[in-house]
N, C-alpha and C positions, 0 to 999 in steps of 0.2 A: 864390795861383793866378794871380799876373800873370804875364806874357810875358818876364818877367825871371828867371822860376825859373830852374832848371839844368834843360836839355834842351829850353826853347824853341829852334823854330826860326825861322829869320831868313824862309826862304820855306817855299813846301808847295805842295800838290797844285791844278793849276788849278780855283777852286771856280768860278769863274763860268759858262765852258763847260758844265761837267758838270750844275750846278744849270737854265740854259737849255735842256741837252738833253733832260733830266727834262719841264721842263714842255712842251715842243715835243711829245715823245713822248706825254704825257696827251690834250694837246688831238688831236693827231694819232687815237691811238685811239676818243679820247669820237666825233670826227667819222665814222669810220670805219665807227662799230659803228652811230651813230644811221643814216647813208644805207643801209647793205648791212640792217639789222636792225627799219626802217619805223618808227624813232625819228626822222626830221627831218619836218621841216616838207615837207608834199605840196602842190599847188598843190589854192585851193580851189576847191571844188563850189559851181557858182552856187546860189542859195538856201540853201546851209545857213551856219551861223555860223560864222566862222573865226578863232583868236586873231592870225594874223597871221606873218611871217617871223620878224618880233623878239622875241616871245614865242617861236617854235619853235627858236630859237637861242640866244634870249638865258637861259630857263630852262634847259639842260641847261649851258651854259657860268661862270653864275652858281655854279651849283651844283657843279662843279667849281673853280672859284676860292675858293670856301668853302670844300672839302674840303682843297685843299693851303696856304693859308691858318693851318687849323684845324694841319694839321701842322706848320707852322713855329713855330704856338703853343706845340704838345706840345714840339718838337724845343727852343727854348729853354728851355721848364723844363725838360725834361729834364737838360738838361748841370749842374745843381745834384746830383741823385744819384750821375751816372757821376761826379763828381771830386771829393765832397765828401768830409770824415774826420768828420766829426760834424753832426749836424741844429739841433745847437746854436752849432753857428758862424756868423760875420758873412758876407756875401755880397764876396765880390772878385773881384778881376783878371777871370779868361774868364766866370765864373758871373754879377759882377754884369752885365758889357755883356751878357749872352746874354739876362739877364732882361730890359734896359733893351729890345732888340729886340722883345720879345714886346708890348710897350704899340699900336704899329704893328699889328704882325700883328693882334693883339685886334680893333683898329677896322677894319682892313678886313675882319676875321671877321666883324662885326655889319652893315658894309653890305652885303658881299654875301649874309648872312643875311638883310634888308629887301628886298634887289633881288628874292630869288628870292621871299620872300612876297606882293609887287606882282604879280611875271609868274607866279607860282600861281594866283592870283584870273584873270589875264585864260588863263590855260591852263584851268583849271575851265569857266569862264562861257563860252568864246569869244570875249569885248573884248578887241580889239583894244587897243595903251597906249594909242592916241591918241583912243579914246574911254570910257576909265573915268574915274570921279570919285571926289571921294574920301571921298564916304558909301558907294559901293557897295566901295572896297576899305578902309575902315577897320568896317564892317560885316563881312566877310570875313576881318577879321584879328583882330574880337572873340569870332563866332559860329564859325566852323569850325574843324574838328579841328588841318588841315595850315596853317591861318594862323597860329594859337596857338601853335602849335610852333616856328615857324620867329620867331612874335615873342619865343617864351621864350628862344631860343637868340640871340640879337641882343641880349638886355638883359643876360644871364649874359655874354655874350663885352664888351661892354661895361661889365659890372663886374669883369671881368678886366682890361681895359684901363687902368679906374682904380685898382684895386687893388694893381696889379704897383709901381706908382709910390710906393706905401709900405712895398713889404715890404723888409727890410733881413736878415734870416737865413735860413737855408740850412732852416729848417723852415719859415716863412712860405713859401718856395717848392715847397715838398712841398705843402702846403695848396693851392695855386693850381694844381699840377699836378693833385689830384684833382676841382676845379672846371675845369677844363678839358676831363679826359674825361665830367665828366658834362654838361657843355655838349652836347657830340657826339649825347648821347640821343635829346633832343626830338623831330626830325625821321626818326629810327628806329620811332617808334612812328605811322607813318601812311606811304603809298606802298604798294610790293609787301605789306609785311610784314604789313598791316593788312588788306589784300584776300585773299593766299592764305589757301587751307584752311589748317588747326591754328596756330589766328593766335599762338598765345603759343610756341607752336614756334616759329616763321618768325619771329616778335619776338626773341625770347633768342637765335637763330643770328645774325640780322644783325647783336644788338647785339654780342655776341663778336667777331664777323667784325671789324666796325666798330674796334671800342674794341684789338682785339689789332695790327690793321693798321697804325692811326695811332702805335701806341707801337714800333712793330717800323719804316717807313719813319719816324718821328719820330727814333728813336736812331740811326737811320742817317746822317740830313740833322745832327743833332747832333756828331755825328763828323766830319763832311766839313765844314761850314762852321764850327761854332764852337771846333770844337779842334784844325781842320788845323793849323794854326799850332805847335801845342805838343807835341813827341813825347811829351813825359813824363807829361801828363794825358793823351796819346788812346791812349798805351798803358795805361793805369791806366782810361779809358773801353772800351776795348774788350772788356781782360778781364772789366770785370762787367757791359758789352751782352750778351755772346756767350750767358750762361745764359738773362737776358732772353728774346731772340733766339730761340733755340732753342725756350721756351714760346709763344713767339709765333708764330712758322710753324707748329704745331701745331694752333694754337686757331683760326688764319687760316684752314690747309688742309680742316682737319673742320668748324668751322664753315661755312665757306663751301660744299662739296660739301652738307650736310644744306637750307642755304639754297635750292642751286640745285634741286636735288630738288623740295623743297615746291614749287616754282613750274615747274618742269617734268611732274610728275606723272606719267611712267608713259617706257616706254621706246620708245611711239608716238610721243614727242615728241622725240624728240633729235634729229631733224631740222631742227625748228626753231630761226628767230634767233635764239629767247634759248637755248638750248639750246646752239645753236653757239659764241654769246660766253660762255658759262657756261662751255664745255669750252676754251675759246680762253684763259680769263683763268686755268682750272686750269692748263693747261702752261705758262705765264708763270710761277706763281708755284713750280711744276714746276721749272723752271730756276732762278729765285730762291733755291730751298733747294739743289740743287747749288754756285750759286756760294758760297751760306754755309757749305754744308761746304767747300770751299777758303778761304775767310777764320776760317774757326775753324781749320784743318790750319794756315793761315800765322801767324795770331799764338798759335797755340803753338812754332811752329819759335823764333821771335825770330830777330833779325838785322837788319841794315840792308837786304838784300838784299828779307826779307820783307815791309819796310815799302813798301816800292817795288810790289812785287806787290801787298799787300794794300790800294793806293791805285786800281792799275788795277781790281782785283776788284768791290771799294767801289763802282766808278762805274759799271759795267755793272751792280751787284746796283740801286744809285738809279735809274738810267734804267729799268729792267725793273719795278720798284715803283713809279714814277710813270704808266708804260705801266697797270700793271693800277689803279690809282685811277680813270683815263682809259675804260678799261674798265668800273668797277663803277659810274661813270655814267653812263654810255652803254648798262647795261644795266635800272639804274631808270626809262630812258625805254623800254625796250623791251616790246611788247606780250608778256604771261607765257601759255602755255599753259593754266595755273589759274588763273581770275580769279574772280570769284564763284557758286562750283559748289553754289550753294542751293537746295532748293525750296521751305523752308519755314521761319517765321521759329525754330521751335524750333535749325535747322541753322546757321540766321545765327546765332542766340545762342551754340550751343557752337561755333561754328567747324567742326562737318564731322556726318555722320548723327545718326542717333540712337541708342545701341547696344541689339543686339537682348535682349531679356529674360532677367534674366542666371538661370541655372542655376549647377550646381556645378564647372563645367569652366570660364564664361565667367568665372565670378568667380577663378577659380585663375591662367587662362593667356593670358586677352587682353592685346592691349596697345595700346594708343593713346598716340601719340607728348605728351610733354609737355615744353615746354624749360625751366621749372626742373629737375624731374627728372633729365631726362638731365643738364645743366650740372653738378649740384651729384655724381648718380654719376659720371660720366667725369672733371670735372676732380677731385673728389676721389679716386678711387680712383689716379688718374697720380700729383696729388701723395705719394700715402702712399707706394705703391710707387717712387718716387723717392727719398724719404726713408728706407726699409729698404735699398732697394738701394744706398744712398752709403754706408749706418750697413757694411753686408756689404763692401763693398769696402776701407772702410780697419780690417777687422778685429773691429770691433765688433759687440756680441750684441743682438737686437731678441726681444721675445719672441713665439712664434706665437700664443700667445693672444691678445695682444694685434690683434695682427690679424685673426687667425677673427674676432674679436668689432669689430674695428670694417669691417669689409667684411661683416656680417652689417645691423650698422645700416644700411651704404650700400643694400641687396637689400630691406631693409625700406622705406625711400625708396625706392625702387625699385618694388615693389609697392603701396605708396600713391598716387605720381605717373601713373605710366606703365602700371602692370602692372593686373589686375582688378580691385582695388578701385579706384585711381584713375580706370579708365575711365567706373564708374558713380558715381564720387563727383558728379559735373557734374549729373545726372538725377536722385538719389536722397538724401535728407539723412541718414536712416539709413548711406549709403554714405559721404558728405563726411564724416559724425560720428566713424564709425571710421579712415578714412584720416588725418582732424586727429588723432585721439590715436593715432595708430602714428607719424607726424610730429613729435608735442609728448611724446608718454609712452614710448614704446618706443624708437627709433629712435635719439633722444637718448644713453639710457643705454648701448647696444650701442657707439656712437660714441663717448663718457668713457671708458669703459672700456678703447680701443683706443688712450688718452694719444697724440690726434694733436697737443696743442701741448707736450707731454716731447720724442716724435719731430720735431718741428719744431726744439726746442732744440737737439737734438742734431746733426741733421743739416745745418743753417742754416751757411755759413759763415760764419767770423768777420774781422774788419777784416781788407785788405788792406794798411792803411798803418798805423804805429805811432801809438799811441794815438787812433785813429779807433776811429768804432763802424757795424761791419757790420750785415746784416741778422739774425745771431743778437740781438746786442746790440739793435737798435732793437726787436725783437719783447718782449725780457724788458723793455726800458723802457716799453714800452707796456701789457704785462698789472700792470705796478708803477705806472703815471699815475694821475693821480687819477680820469680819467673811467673807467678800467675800474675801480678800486675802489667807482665810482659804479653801474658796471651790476654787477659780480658783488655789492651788496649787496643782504641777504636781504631785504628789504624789495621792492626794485626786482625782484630775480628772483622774489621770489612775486606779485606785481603784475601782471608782464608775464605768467607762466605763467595763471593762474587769473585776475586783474582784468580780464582781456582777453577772455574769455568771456564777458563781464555784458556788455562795452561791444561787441562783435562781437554774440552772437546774441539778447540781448536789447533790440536797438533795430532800428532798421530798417536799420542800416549793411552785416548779412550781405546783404540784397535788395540794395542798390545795389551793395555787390562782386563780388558770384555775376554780376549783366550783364555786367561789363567781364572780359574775360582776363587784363587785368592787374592786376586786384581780385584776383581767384581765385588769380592769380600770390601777390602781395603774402600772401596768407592763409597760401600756402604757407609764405611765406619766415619771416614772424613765427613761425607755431608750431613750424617748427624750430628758427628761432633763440632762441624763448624758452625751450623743454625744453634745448639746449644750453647756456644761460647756468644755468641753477634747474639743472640735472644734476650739470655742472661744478661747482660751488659745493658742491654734498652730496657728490658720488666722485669728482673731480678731481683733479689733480697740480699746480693753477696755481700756480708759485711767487709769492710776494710776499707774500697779508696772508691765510694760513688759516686757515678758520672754526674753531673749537673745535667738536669731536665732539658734545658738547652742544647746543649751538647750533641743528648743522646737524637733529639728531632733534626739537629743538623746533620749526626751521622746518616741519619736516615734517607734525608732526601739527598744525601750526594751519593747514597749509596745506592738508589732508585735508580739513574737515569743507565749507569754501570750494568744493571740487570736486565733493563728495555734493551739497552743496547746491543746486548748479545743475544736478545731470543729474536731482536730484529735480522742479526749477522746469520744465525741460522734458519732465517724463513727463507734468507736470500740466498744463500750460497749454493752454489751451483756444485762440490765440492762434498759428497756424502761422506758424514762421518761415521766412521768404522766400517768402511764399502769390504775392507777384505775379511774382515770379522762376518759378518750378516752374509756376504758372499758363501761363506764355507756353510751357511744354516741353510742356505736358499729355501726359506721359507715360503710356501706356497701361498698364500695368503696375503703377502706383502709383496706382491710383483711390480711395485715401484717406490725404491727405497727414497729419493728424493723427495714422493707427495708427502711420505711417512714422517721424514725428515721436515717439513713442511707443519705438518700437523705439530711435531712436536716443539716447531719454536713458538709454535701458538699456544699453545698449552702453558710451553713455560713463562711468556709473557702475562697470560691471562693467573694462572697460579700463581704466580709472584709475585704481582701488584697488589691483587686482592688479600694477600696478608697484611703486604706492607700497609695499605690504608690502613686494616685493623690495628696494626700497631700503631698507628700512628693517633688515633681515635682513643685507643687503649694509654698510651703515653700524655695525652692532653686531662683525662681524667685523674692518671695518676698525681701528674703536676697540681690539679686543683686540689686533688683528696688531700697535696703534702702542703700547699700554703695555707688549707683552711687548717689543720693541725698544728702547723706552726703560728698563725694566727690566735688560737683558741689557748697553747700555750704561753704564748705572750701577753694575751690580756691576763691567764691567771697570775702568772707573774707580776705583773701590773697592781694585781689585786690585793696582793699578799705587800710587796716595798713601798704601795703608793704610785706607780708609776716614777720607780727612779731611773729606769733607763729614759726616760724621755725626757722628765727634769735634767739627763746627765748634758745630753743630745743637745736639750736646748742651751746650757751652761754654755758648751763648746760655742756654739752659732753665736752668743754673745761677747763671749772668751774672742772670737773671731773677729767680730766686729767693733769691738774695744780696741783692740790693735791697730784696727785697719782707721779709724776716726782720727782725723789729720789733730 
């Protein structure tokens, strides 16, 4: 991958300009949106506290220098996927200097990650820099939400910084790139996100928004500065940004629209600042996606002519991407329409009312917004349908069943997260009880069923360069590595399904998750993921190391009596779980949280069984469907040698008995 290949160029595209204009345009907007939008600094009111000019400037601009920073980080790992042929290979030529870049970026990630956590405390408290000390901001950066955050993300970019300096393969930089978006996090889970209504909504939009953004202007800036130089890699980058790309303005444009909403609240408010910059930074990214459909039209044309175009394209698409960064700025400094719309602490704890007493219509058809939910329906139902629709275009048969049955799972997720059970799961343990087992026992199976990682195989392209391994290949190396052989074992998968129960609702860990939104989150995401993994392993298509049919009916029924036994333990127990959580809701309607509790070990008893036979039922047909196949090709066999495995068979038996004849 050095500059000596065939098809480097000697010159290319002026990156300095373009990358200057970029940033000029960021700061340009962040300034813009803060004066016209009552984000800069106002002069102050004698008698009240004020943090000062330097704090009102110097916090919004910190925090943009972190933001584009963070993308030069993403942007040089990146350049290891867009031009590598296998993850197993050595790091060279453009991949290694682009990594060596990233050690820089790292460190000035982490200080300007510190600066903004210093001028947080004096933006919180009103101190001024020139009179804090540094008990009151090392106090502030041990005890509070938003200082913790911003010091987690300063020591992770910091061990990105030391890290990069050791890695030598084209996978050690895959690893570093997904420590890099997770760096990004921290500071997503506090600001707007953390104060608007349906706070784990407005959490999972920003983080989307956030993490799709950075990888979508990251492979851009990757393009322009690390592989101008080379036509033959940043044509070989472009063609597999461009699918990228395309997921990524997607996830940008929805995410970001469901964001701006939450924090607007109603169509009284779209007159408002943020309102205005909200709809200002939509037609920004508005134009962005036009100019990418002209750079996807151009580098399909190919030509030398198109390379030329698609370099001016390139730079208006970067300067309009750094504009809207400049923007999403300038709009975390901006006062929201929704800010804390509580009156009571049970409304603070779930993040928005309290829902009215559910009947048989409320529990059918309500909906209350939840952002696992919607993420895990919308992004998964795009990708399935993406991958039917590629399997249909080049010819190939997908079966509908297969589908009814795994878009029946998603509508099951669906109605547990968002729809009327999940609304009252938050208020009601009998309701959370059933929502977990449609999540872990139901929902699972409909999704196996519907062979979304067969359909992935299939539809996955394959290497673009000879003897490279694309993303079909890296996904079968991966269900064949040793860690998934490590989670798809039955041991681990009956652990996580059922052991997780004992350690979740029989200690006090359910109380402390049920407080946070992203406890509740987290709950979600385990007992989907863990029915998925224990699913998968019993009605699965995973290729690599399958369980013997036996096997999988033994896990099952030891895995049964485990599950009875716990919705027995909570029919019985005297012992309410999460009594100080549902305490703080005091919900009207549930005036005795024991029968509720009562209820819902019946529920989970009677829900859980009744899969388990289906699987079990489901697993006895499979067994016959695979010995009459194996059957059917051993007579063929038979047909075609003569039957010489069985002449071989009987040789041995004789072979056997010849010995044994005194």
């Amino acid at each position: 991958m050095s500059s000596d290949e065939p098809g480097a160029a000697r010159s290319g595209p002026q990156r300095g300009p373009v990358v200057l204009a970029a940033i000029l345009a960021a700061v340009a907007a962040l300034i813009v949106l803060l004066l016209a939008g009552g984000g800069a600094p106002a002069e102050p009111i004698p008698g009240l506290p004020d943090p000062g000019r330097v704090t009102g400037w110097g916090l919004p601009l910190s925090r943009l220098a972190a933001d584009l920073l963070s993308i030069g980080v993403v942007a040089g790992l990146l350049v290891v996927p867009l031009t590598m042929r296998r993850p197993s290979d050595d790091l060279t030529g453009r991949a290694l200097r682009a990594t060596g870049a990233v050690r820089w970026l790292a460190v000035g990630w982490a200080v300007a990650a510190l600066v903004q956590a210093v001028l947080s405390y004096s933006d919180q408290f009103a101190v001024p820099v020139s009179r804090m000390t540094f008990q009151e901001v090392s106090g502030f950066l041990r005890t509070v939400d938003q200082g913790q955050a911003l010091v987690a993300q300063a020591v992770m970019a910091a061990v990105l910084a030391v890290a990069v300096r050791w890695v030598l393969t084209c996978r050690g930089a895959l690893v570093l790139l997904g420590l890099a978006l997770v760096t990004l996090v921290p500071p997503l889970l506090t600001g707007h996100a953390a104060s608007a209504g349906s706070h784990d909504t407005a959490i999972v939009a920003i983080g989307v928004h956030v993490l799709a953004a950075v990888v979508w202007v990251g492979g851009l800036l990757a393009l322009w500065w690390h592989l101008a130089l080379d036509r033959a890699l940043q044509e070989r980058a472009v063609r597999r940004f461009a699918a990228v790309a395309t997921w990524c303005l997607a996830l940008t444009a929805v995410s970001g629209v469901v964001s701006a909403w939450l924090r607007v609240g109603s169509l009284d408010e779209l007159t408002s600042a943020y309102a205005v910059g909200a709809m200002i930074k939509i037609a920004v990214l508005v134009a962005i996606a036009l100019i990418a459909l002209q750079v996807r039209r151009a580098v399909l044309a190919r030509g030398a002519r198109t390379w030329r175009s698609l370099a001016a394209l390139t730079a208006g698409e970067g300067v309009l991407m750094a504009t809207a960064v400049g923007l999403g700025v300038g709009l975390s400094r901006t006062p929201t329409p929704v800010g804390e719309p509580y009156t009571s602490v049970a409304e603070s704890v779930l993040g928005g009312p309290v829902p009215p007493e559910p009947t048989l219509s409320r529990l059918l058809w309500s909906f209350t917004a939840n952002g696992v939910g919607l993420a895990v329906v919308g992004i998964g139902a795009a990708a399935y349908l993406a991958g039917v629709i590629r399997l249909r275009r080049r010819g190939d048969r997908w079966s509908i069943g297969r589908s009814v049955a795994f878009f029946a799972g998603l509508l099951v997720i669906g109605y547990a997260t968002f729809g009327g059970l999940g609304t009252y799961s938050h208020v009601m343990f009998s309701a959370h009880m059933a929502s977990h087992m449609l999540l872990s026992m139901v929902a699972p199976i409909l999704l196996v069923v519907g062979a979304p990682i067969a359909l992935a195989l299939r539809a996955l392209p394959g290497s673009d360069v000879p003897g490279g391994a694309g993303p079909r290949q890296m996904l079968a190396g991966a269900l064949a590595s040793r860690p998934a052989r490590w989670v798809f074992h039955p041991v681990t998968a009956g652990l996580l399904l059922v052991g997780s129960l004992y350690v979740v609702y029989l200690t006090d860990m359910f109380d402390w998750l049920m407080r946070s939104h992203l406890g509740h989150a987290a709950m979600e995401i385990h007992f989907l993921a863990a029915g998925l993994i224990f699913f998968e392993l019993l009605l699965g298509e995973r290729p690599g190391h399958p369980v013997p049919y036996l096997s999988r009916l033994l896990l099952l029924l030891v895995t049964m009596p485990f599950h009875a036994f716990f919705s027995v333990t909570v029919m019985g127990s005297d012992r309410i779980i999460g009594e100080d959580y549902y305490g703080l809701l005091a919900v009207p309607y549930v005036p005795d949280l024991l029968a509720d509790q009562n209820l819902a070990g019946s529920m989970n008893w009677a829900l859980g069984e009744i899969p388990m036979v289906m699987v079990i039922v489901v697993l006895v047909i499979q067994w016959w469907r695979d010995d009459a196949r194996t059957a059917r090709r051993r007579d063929r066999a038979a047909d075609r040698d003569g039957d010489a495995e069985l002449e071989a068979y009987n040789r041995m038996l004789q072979g056997i008995s010849e010995r044994d004849r005194p």
